[in-house]
C-alpha positions in Angstrom: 65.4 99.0 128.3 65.3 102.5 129.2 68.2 104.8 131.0 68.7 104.7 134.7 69.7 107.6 136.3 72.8 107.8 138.2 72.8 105.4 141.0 73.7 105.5 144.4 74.9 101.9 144.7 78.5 100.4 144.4 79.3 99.4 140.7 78.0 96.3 139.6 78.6 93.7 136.3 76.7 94.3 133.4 76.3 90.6 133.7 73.5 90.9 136.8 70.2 91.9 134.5 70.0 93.2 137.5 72.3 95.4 138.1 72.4 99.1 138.4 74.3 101.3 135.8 77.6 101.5 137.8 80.3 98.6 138.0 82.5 97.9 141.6 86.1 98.5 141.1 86.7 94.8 142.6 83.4 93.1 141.5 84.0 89.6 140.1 84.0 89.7 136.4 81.3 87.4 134.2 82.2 85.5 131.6 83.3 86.9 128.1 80.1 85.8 125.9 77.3 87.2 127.7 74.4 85.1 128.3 71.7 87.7 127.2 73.9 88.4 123.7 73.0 86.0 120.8 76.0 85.9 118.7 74.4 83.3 116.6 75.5 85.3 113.4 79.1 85.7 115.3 81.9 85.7 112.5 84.9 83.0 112.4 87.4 84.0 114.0 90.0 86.0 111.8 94.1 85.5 112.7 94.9 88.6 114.7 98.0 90.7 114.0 98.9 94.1 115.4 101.8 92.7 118.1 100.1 89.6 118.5 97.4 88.3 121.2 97.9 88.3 124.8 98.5 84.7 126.3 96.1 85.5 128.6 92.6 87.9 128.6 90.5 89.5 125.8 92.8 90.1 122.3 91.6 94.2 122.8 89.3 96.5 125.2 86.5 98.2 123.7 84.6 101.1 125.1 81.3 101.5 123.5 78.8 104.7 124.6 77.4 107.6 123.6 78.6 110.6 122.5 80.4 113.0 125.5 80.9 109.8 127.8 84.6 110.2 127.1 85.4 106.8 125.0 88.1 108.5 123.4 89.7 110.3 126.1 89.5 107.2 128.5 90.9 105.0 125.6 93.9 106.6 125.1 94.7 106.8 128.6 94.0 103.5 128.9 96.2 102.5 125.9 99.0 104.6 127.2 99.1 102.9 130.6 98.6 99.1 129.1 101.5 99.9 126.9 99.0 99.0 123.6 97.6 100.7 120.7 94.7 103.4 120.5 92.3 103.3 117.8 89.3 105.4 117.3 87.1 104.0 114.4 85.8 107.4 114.0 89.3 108.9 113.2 89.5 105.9 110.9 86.8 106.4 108.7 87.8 109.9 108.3 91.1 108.7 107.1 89.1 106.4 104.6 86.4 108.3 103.1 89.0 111.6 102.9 86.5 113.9 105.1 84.7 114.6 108.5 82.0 112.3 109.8 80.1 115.4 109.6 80.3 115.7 105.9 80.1 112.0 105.2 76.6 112.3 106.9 75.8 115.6 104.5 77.4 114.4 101.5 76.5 110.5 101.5 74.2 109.7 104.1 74.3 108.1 106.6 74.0 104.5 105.5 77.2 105.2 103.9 79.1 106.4 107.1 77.7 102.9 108.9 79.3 101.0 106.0 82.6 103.0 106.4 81.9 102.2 110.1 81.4 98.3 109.5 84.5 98.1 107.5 86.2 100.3 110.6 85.5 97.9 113.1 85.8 94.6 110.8 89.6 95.8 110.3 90.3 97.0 113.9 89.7 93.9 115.2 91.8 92.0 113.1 94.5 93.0 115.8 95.1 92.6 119.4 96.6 94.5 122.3 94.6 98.1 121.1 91.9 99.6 123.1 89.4 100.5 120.8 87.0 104.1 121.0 83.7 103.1 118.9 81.6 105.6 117.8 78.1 105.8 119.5 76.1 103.9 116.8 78.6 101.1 116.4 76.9 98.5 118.6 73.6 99.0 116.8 74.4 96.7 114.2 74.3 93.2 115.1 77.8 92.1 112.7 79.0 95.0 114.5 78.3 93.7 118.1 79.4 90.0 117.0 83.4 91.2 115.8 83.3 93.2 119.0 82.6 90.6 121.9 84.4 88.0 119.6 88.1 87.8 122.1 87.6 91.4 123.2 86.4 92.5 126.4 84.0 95.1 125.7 83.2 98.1 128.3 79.9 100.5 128.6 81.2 104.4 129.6 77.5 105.1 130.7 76.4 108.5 131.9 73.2 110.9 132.4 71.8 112.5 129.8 72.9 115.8 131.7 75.9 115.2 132.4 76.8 114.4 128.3 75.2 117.2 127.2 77.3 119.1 129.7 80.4 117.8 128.3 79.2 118.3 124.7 78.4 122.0 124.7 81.8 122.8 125.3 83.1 121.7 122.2 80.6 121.0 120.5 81.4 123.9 118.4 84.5 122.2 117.3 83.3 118.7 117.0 79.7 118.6 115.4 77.5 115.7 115.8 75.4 115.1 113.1 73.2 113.1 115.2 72.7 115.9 117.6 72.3 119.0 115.4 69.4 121.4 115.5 68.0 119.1 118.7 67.7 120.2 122.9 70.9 117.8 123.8 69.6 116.3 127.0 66.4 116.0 125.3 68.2 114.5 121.9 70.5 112.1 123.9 68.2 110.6 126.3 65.9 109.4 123.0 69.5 108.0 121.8 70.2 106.2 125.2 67.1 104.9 124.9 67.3 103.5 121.5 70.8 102.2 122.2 70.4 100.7 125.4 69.7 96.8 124.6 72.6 97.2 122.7 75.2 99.0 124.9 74.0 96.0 127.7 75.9 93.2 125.5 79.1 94.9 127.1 80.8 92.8 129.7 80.7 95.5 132.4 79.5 98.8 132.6 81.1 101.9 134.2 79.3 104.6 135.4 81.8 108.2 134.4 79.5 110.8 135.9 80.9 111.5 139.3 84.5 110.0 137.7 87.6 112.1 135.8 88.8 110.0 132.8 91.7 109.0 134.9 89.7 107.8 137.6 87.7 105.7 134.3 91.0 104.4 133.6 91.7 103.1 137.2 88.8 101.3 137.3 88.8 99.6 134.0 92.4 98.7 134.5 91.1 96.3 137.6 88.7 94.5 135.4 91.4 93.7 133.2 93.6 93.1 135.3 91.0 90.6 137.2 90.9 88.6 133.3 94.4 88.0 133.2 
């Protein structure tokens, strides 16, 4: 599918095929297995620990997105208000392979980093009561998508390609993407948005973060969850 520009509409579920790129702050939420998401190849179910499962609602919140649409930033605001844990897979495979994605991209390649990056997510989601920042490719892969939307409830931060290249060039300095080096941003992440989109559309709902602050984010995906449990 290709990326919509920002609409002008209320929020809607990701569940509507369709529905614009926004979700409403009080829309009903779909059911946790989407219908258009095979999870034929979805894993057993592993015994979560980390606090234990909610009675009630998804085991852990996922934000899934590319890079700049603030999945890191909204997460650990979000964690902070549910009272839960934050983890970034990102930050956890730079604690496993002992150096920055950047130079896990330079120094092994990148089918190494999305093996570090299986592993990441396969161990995350062993426990419940985080809310978890995936990096921007994590969804690609289709084991990766089935431990994701197995008991989690898994959210799209979706934005224009402007508006995340705006974001990124002011640190992007600090924070290299190997994905987007040496490449016009807007140009560079609207061919990634439209690679990625299928994939970012197995999420339960999608958010729309242009015209929001992360707190604002936060508000809104604190409803949904609130509305699961």
């Amino acid at each position: 599918m290709r990326l919509m520009s920002t609409p002008t509409v209320p929020d809607r579920a990701a569940s509507d095929p369709g529905a614009h790129e926004a979700v409403a702050d009080r829309a009903e939420s779909p059911p946790l297995a989407p219908e258009s998401e095979s999870l034929s190849a979805r894993p057993r179910r592993q015994q979560r620990g980390g606090g234990g499962r909610p009675r009630r609602g998804p085991a852990n919140i996922v934000l899934v997105g590319l890079s700049g649409s603030g999945k890191s930033t909204v997460a650990r605001l979000l964690a902070r208000r549910l009272g839960w844990r934050f983890v970034d897979t990102d930050q956890a495979i730079q604690r496993e392979a002992g150096m920055s994605v950047q130079e896990i991209f330079r120094v092994q390649g990148e089918p190494a980093f999305r093996q570090y990056e299986a592993d990441a997510v396969v161990d995350a989601c062993r426990r419940s009561r985080q809310v978890i920042a995936t990096g921007g490719g994590a969804v690609v892969a289709e084991v990766n998508r089935a431990h994701l939307l197995d008991g989690n409830l898994v959210i799209y931060l979706e934005s224009s390609p402007e508006t995340l290249a705006a974001r990124l060039s002011r640190n992007i300095g600090r924070e290299p993407r190997p994905l987007l080096e040496d490449a016009d941003l807007v140009s560079r992440l609207a061919e990634l948005g439209r690679q990625r989109e299928q994939h970012y559309r197995c999420a339960h709902h999608i958010v729309q973060t242009d015209q929001r602050t992360p707190r604002e984010v936060v508000d809104v995906i604190a409803e949904l969850v609130r509305a699961r449990l």
